[in-house]
Kinemage of the C-alpha trace (Angstrom):
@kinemage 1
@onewidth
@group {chain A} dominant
@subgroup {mainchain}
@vectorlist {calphas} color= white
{ca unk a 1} P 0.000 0.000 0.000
{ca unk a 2} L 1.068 3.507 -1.206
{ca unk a 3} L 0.298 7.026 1.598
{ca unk a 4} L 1.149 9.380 -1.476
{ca unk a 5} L 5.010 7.973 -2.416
{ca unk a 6} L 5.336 6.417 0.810
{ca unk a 7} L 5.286 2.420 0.964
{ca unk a 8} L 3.590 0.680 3.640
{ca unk a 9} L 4.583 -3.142 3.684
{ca unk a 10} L 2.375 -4.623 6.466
{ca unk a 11} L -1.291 -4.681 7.463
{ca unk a 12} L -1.118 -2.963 10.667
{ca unk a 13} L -0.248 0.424 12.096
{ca unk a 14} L -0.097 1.414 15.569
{ca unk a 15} L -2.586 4.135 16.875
{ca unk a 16} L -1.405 7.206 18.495
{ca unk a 17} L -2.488 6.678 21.682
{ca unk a 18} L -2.246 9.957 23.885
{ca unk a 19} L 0.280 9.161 26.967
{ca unk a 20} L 0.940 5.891 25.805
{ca unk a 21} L 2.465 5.747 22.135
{ca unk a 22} L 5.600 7.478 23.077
{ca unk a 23} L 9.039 6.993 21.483
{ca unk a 24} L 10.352 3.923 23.439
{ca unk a 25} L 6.415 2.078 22.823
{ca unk a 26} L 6.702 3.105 18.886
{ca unk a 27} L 9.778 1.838 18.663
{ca unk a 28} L 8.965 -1.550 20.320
{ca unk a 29} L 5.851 -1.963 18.426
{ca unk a 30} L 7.958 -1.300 15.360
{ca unk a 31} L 10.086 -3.945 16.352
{ca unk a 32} L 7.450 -6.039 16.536
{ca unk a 33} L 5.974 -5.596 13.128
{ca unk a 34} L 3.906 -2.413 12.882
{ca unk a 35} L 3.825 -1.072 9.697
{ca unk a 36} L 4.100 2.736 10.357
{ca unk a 37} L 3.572 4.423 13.880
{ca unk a 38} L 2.033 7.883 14.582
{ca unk a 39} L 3.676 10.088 17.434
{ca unk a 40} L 1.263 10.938 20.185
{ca unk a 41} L -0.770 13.979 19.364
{ca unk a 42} L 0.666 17.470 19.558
{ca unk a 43} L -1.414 21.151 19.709
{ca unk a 44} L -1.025 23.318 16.701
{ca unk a 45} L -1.064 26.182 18.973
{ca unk a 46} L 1.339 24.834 21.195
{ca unk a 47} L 3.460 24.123 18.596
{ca unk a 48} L 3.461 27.320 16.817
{ca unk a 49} L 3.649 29.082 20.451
{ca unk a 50} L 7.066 27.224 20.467
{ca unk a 51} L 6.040 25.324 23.383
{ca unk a 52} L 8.470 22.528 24.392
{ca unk a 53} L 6.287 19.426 25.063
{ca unk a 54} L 4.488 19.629 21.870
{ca unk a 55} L 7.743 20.024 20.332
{ca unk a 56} L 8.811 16.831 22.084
{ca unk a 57} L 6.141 15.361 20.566
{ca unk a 58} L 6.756 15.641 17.173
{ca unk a 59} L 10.331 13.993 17.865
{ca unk a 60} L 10.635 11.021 15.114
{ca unk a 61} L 13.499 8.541 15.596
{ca unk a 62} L 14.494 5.696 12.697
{ca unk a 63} L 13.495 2.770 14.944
{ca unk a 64} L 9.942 3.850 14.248
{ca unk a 65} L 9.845 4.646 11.113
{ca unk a 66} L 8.143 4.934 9.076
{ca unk a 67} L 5.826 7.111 11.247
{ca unk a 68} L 4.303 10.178 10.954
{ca unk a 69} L 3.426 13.487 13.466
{ca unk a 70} L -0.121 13.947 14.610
{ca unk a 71} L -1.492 17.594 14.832
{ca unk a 72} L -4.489 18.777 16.286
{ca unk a 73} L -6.397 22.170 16.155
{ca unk a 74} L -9.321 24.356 15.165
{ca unk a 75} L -7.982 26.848 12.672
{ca unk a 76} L -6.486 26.045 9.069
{ca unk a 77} L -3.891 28.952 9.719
{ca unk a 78} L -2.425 27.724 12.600
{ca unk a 79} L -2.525 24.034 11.627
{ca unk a 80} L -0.411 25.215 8.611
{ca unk a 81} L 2.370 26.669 10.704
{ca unk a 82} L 2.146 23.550 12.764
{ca unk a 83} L 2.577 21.611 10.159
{ca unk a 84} L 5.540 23.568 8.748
{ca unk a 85} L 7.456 23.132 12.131
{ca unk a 86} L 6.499 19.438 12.273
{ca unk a 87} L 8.520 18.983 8.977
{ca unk a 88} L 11.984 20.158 10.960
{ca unk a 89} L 11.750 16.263 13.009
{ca unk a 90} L 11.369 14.772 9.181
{ca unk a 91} L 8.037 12.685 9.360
{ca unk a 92} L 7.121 10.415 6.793
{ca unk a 93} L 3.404 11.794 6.797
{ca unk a 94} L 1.789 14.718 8.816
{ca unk a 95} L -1.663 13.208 10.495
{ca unk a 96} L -4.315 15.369 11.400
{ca unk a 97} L -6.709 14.090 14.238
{ca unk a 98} L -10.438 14.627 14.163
{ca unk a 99} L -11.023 11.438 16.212
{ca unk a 100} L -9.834 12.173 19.471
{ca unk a 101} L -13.068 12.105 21.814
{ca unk a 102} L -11.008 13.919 25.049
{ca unk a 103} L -12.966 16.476 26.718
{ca unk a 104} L -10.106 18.997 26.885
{ca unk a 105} L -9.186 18.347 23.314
{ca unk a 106} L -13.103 19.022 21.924
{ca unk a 107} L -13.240 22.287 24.352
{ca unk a 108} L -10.396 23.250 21.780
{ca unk a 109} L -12.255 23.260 19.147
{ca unk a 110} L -10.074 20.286 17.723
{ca unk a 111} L -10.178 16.392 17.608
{ca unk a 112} L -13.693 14.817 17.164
{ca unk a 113} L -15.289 17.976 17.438
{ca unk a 114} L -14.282 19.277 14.152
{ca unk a 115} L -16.713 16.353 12.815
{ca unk a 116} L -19.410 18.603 13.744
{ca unk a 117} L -18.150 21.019 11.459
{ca unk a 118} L -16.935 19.712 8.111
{ca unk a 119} L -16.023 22.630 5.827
{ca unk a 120} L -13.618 23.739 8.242
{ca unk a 121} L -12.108 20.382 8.572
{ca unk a 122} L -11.663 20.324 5.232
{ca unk a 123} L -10.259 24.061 4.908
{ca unk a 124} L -7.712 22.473 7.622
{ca unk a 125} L -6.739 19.841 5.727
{ca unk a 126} L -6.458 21.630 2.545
{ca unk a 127} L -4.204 24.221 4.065
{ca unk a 128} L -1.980 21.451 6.076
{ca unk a 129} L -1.563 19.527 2.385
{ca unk a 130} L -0.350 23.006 0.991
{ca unk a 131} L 2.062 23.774 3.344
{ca unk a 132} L 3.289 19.813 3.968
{ca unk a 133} L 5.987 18.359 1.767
{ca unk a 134} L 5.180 14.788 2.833
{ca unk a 135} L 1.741 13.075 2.811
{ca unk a 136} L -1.195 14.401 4.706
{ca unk a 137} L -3.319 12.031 6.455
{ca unk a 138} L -6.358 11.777 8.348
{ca unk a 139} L -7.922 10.028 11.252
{ca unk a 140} L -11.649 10.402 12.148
{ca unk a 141} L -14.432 8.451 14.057
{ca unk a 142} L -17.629 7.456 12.664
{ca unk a 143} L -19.224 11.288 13.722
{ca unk a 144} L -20.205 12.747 16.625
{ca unk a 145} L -23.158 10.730 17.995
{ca unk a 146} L -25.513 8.306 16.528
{ca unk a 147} L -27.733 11.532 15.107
{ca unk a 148} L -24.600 12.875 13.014
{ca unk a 149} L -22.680 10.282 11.403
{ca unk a 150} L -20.863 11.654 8.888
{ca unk a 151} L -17.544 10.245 8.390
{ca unk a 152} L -18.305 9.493 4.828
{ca unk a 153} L -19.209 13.158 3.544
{ca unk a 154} L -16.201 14.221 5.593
{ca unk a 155} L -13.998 11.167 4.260
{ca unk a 156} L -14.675 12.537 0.404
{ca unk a 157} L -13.826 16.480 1.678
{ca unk a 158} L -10.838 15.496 2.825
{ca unk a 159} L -9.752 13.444 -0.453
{ca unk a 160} L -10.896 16.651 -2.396
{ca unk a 161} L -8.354 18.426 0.033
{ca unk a 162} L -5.819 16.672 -1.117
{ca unk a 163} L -5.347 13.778 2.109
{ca unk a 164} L -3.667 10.699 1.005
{ca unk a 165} L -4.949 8.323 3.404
{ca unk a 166} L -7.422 7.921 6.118
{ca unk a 167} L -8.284 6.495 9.418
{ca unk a 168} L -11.689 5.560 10.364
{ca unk a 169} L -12.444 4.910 13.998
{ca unk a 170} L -15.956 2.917 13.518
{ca unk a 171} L -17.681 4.565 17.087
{ca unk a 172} L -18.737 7.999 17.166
{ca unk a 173} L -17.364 10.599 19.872
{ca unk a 174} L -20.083 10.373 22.198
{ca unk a 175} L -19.403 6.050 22.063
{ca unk a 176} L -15.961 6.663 23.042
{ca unk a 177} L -14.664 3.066 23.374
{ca unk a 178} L -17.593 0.755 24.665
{ca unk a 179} L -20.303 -0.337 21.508
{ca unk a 180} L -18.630 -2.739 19.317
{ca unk a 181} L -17.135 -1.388 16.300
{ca unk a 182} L -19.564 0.007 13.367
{ca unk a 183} L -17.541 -1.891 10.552
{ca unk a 184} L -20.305 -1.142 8.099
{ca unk a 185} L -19.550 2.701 8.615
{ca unk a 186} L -15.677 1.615 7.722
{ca unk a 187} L -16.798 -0.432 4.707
{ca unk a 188} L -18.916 2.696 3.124
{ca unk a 189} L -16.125 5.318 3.473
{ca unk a 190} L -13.870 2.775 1.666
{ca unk a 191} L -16.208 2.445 -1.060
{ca unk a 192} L -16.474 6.278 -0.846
{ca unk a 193} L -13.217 7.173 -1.638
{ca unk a 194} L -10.145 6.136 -4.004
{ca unk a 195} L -7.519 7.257 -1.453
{ca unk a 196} L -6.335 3.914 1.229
{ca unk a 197} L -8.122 4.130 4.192
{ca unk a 198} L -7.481 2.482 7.715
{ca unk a 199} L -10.132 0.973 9.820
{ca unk a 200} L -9.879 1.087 13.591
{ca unk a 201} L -11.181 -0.027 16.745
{ca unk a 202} L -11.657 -3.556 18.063
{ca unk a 203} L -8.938 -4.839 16.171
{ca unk a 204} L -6.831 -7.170 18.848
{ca unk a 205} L -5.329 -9.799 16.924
{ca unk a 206} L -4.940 -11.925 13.543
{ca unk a 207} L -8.902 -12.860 13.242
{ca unk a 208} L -9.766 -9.564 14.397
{ca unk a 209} L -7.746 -8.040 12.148
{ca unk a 210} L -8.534 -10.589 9.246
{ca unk a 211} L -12.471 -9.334 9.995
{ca unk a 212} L -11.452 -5.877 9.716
{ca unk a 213} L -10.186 -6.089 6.565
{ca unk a 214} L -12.336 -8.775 4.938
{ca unk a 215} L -15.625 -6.946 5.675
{ca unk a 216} L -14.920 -3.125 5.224
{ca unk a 217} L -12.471 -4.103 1.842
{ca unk a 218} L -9.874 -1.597 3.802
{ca unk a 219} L -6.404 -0.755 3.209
{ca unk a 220} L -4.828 -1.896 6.397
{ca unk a 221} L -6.095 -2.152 9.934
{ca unk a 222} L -4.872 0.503 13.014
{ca unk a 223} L -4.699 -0.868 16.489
{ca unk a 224} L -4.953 1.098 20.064
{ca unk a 225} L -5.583 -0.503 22.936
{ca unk a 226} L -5.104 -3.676 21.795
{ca unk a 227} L -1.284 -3.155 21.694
{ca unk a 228} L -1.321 -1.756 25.986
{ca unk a 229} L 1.024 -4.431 27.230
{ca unk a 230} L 1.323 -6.687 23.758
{ca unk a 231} L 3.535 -4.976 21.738
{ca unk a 232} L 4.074 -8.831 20.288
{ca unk a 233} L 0.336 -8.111 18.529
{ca unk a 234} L 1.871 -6.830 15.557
{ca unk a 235} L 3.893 -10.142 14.800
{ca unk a 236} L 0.713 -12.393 15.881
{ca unk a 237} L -1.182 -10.097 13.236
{ca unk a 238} L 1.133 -10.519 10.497
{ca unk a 239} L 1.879 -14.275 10.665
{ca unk a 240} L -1.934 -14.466 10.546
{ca unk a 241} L -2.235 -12.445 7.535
{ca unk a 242} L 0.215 -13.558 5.738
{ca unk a 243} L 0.431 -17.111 6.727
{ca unk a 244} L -2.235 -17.911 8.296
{ca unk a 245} L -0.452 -19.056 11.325
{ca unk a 246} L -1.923 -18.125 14.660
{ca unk a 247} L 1.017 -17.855 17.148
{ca unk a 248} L 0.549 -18.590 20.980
{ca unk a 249} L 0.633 -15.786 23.422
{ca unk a 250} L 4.668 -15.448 24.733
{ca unk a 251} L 4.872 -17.019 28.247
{ca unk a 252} L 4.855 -15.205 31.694
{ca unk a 253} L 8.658 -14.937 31.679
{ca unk a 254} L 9.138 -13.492 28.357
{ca unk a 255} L 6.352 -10.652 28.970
{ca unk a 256} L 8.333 -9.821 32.105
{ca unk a 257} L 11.585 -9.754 29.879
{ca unk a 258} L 9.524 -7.741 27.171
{ca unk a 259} L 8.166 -5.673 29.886
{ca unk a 260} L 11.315 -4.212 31.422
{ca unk a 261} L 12.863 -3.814 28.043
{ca unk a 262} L 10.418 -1.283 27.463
{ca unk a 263} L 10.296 0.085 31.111
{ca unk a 264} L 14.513 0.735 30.628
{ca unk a 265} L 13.961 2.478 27.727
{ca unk a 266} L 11.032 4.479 29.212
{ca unk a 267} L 13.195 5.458 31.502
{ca unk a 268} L 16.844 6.113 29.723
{ca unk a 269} L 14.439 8.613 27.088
{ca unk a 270} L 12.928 10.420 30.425
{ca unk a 271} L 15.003 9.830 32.755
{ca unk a 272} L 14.016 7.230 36.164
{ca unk a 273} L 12.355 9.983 37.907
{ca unk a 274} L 9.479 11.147 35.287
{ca unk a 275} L 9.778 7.503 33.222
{ca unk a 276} L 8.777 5.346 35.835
{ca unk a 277} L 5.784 6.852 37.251
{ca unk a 278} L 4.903 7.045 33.235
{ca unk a 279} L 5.790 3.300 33.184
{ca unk a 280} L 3.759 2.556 36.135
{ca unk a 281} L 0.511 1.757 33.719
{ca unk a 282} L 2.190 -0.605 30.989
{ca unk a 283} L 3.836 -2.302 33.496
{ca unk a 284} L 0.296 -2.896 34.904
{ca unk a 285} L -0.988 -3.751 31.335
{ca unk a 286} L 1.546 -6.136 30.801
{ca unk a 287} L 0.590 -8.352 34.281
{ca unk a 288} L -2.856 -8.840 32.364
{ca unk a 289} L -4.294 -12.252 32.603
{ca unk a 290} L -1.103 -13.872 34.505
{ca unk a 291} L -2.513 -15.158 38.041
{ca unk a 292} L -2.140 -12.777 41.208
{ca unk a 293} L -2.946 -9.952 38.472
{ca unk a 294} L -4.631 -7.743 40.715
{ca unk a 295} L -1.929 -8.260 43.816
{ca unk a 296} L 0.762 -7.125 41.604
{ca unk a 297} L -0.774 -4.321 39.656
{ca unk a 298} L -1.448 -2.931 42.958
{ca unk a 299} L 2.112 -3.111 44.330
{ca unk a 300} L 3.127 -1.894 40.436
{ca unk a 301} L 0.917 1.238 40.949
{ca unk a 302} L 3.432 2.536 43.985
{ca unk a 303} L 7.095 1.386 42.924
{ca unk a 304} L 9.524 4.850 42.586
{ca unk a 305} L 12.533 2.632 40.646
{ca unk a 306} L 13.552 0.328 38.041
{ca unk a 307} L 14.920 -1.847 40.609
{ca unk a 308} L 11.655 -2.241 42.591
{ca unk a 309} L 9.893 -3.481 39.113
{ca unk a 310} L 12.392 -5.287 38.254
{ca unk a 311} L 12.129 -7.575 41.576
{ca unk a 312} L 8.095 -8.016 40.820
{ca unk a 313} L 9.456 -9.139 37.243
{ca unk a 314} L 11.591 -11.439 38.562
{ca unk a 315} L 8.966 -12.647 40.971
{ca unk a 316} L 6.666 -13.172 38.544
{ca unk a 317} L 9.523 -14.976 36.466
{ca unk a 318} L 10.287 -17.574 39.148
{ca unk a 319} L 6.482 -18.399 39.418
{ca unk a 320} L 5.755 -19.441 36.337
{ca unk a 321} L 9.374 -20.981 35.607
């Protein structure tokens, strides 16, 4: 699959999932098998304000790549500059969100909310493709709430805009996570549209992914949250897709070994202090399903050091030897 001249080799991308996708998580899920990542979202006016987090944000490394920047924001000016300053870390592709259902993010004016308003998402796009020198993509939900679905009138604005792929979250904003996915939604903005287009939400593995793509005739598949504490998804999804092999879940010990490879490199990009209270909740994600769960998410929530999680890994390790 082709996002304007760049070429996407697998089936599935990881989501940019706000205080969770960061640079040491993209780069394990790359490692894995993703086919592109997307950096966590950034603010257009906090980027053009110069404002250091959102900057950090945009950071891309080449253990993720490819991957693109995700902008959000409520005026086609200021998304332009964004986007201009986004280009300075060297994306692959520039993604604009109009998915994100976050109360603070809506009060914006940006994310989901620009649904409710689709000439000026499409003026935004339109005006991030003319000032981009990479692709421009998009990522949506189905609309706002069950009364206002219009992902597919939106989907064909943003083509005429000049996006060169898109990513369709199949619940509305006011669904948030919960309803199963509308994949009939996905399946009509595909047929809507000659640009690739992503379908998201409920994909957690091979058959899931597999369903995804069989019924909605999409592009590729995006997954979210079911990559919190199985990076390894990615490989399970591609050895079902392209061989039809459905690989066990790794045992305890090597999710602990997986686990504080990612925690170490959590904390080596942030440092122990800020990276391990950030680690706290994929460490927590990662004890999922493994007997004592609860007992050890608890104790999890309150280590201050690598050292504490590392003797709960190692705990956990000699358990289920």
């Amino acid at each position: 699959m082709k996002i304007g001249n760049l070429v996407i080799t697998e089936k599935a991308a990881l989501a940019p999932l706000a205080g969770v996708a960061d640079r040491a998580f993209r780069e394990l899920c790359k490692g894995y098998g993703a086919a592109y990542t997307v950096c966590e979202m950034a603010s257009a006016k906090g980027i053009s304000l110069g404002d250091k987090k959102s900057s950090e944000l945009l950071s891309v490394t080449d253990a993720e790549r490819p991957a693109g920047s995700q902008i959000f924001g409520n005026s086609p000016e200021t998304m332009a500059i964004a986007a201009e300053k986004a280009l300075e870390y060297s994306p692959d592709f520039i993604d604009i969100n109009m998915g994100c259902p976050a109360p603070k993010v809506a009060a914006s004016g940006g994310g989901a909310l620009l649904m409710k308003n689709p000439q000026l998402a499409e003026d935004i796009v339109r005006a991030v493709v003319n000032a981009s020198t990479v692709p421009v993509t998009v990522k949506m939900r189905a609309g706002w709430d069950d009364n206002s679905i219009n992902c597919v009138e939106l989907a064909k604005r943003c083509e005429q805009a000049g996006a060169s792929a898109l990513t369709v979250h199949g619940r509305t904003k006011v669904q948030m996570y919960a309803p199963p996915v509308n994949i009939d939604i996905i399946r009509q903005v595909k047929q809507a549209v000659s640009i690739p287009v992503i379908g998201n939400g409920d994909v957690t593995d091979g058959r899931s992914a597999a369903k995804m793509l069989e019924e909605t005739g999409c592009d590729m598949v995006m997954v979210g949250r079911g990559a919190l504490g199985r990076p390894w998804v990615f490989a399970e999804i591609n050895a079902y897709l392209n061989n039809e092999i459905i690989l066990p879940d790794p045992p305890v010990t090597q999710k602990m070994y997986v686990m504080l490879k990612h925690i170490e490199k959590i904390c080596e990009y942030k440092g122990e202090y800020v990276g391990i209270r950030e680690a706290r909740k994929h460490a927590a994600w990662y004890t999922k399903g493994i007997h004592g769960a609860a007992n050890y998410r608890q104790r999890i929530g309150l280590i201050n050091s690598i050292d504490e999680l590392r003797e709960i890994a190692l705990e956990l390790i000699e358990q289920n030897k």
